[in-house]
N, C-alpha and C positions, 0 to 999 in steps of 0.2 A: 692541317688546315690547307686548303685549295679555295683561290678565288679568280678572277679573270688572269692578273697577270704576277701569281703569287702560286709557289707551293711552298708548303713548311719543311720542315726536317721531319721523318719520322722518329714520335718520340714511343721508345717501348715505356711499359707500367706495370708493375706486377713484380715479381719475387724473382727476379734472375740476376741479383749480383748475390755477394756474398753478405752484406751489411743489411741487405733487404731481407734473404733469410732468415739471419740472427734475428731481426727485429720480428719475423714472423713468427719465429719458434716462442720465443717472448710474451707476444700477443696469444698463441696458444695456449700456455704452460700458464699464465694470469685469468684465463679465460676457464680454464680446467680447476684453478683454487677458488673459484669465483671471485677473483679481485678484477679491479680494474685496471686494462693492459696500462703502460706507460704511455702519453699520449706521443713522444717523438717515436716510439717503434709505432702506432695506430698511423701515425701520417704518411709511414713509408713504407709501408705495405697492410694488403686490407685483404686478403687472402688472391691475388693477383688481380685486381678491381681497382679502379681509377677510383682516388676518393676526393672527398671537395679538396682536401689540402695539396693533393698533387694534382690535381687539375687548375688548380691557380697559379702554382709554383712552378709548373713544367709545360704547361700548357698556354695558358691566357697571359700572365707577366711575358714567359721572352717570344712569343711569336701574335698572340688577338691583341694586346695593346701596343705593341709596337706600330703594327698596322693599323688601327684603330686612329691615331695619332695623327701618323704621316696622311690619314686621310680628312681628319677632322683640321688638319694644320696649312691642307693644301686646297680647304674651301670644300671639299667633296665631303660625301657622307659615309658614314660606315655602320652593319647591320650584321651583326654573327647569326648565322644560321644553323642552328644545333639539331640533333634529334633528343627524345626527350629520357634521354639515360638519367640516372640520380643523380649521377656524378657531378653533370651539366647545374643544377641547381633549379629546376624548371618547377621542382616537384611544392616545395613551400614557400613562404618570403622572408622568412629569416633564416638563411642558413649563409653561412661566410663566403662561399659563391655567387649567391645573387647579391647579396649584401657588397662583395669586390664590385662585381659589376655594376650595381647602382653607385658605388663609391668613382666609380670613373666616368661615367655618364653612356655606359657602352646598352646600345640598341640591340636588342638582339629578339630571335622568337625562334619555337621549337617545331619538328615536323615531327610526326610520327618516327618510331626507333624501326631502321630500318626501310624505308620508306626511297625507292630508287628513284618513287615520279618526279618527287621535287628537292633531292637533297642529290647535287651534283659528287660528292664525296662517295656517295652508298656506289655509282657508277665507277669510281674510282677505287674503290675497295675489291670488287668483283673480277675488275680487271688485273689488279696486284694478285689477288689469290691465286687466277686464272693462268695466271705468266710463273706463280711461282709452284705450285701444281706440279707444272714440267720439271722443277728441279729432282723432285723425289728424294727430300730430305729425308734421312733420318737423326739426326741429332741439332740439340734446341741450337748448339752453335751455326750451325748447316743453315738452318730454318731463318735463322736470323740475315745470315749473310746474304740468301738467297731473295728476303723481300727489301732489306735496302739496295743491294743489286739492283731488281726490279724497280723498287719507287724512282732513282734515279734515270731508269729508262723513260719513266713517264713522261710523255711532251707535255710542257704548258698549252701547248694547242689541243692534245688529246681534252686537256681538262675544260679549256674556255668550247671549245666543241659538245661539251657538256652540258654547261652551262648558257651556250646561244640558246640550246635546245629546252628550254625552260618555257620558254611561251607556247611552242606546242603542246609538250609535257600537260602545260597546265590547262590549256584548250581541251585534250584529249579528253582529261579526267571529268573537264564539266560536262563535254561530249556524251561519255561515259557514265554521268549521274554517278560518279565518286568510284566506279567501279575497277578493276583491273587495267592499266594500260599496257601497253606494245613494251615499254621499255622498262 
């Protein structure tokens, strides 16, 4: 998460410890007798895919409501900006994500998945990949080191740089009748 004067920790999701694994293999081997997997191995790994239950657990508790808070506590407002992954919860109205997030009163709306015009993050993605590129990993340990390395390089200024640039951005595209912009 990136907002003017905020970046989060990166958080990885998907099957790279050992517990996550087991829970995957689990979810296979249930899924191959046709039963239904155990639902705490389903919550912690979904075949390397963010699911609503680790996106609220790892995601939205210690880093969107924390901030959510301090901003609703200190008179200011606060609005999460997602793209429209499943994981996000964007997709139905009863599902345990939007459900959390109606549970806390958090404001939030979706851009298109992927979408660089108006989602300052997809700019900061590009630039992560970009930086880590040059490492020329080859192993997931390598891979990994290489983009928390880089995320910490990131300025908060590179990112509020991003984010001034949003009333352009969004001039452009009307400019543009919705079409391709510059960035």
């Amino acid at each position: 998460m990136v907002s003017w004067n905020y970046k989060s920790d990166l958080v990885f999701y998907g099957c790279d410890d050992k517990e996550a694994e087991k829970s995957q293999k689990r979810v296979e081997k249930a899924k191959k007798k046709g039963e239904q997997p155990p639902k705490d191995d389903l919550k912690k790994c979904s075949g390397g895919k963010l699911t609503h239950r680790r996106y609220i657990d790892e995601i939205l508790v210690p880093h969107v409501e924390s901030r959510h808070t301090a901003c609703r506590e200190g008179g200011g407002s606060f609005i999460l900006q997602e793209d429209n992954d499943s994981s996000h919860g964007t997709a139905s109205t009863r599902n345990p994500v939007r459900v959390y997030k109606e549970g806390i009163d958090l404001h939030y709306y979706a851009n298109p998945p992927q979408s660089p015009d108006f989602n300052p993050i997809e700019n900061v993605w590009r630039m992560l990949k970009q930086r880590v590129k040059l490492h020329r990993c080859t192993t997931k340990a390598q891979l990994k080191r290489a983009i928390m390395e880089e995320w910490d390089k990131i300025s908060q200024r590179s990112i509020q740089n991003y984010i001034a640039e949003m009333p352009d951005r969004m001039n452009q595209c009307i400019e543009r009748n919705g079409m391709q912009t510059q960035y």
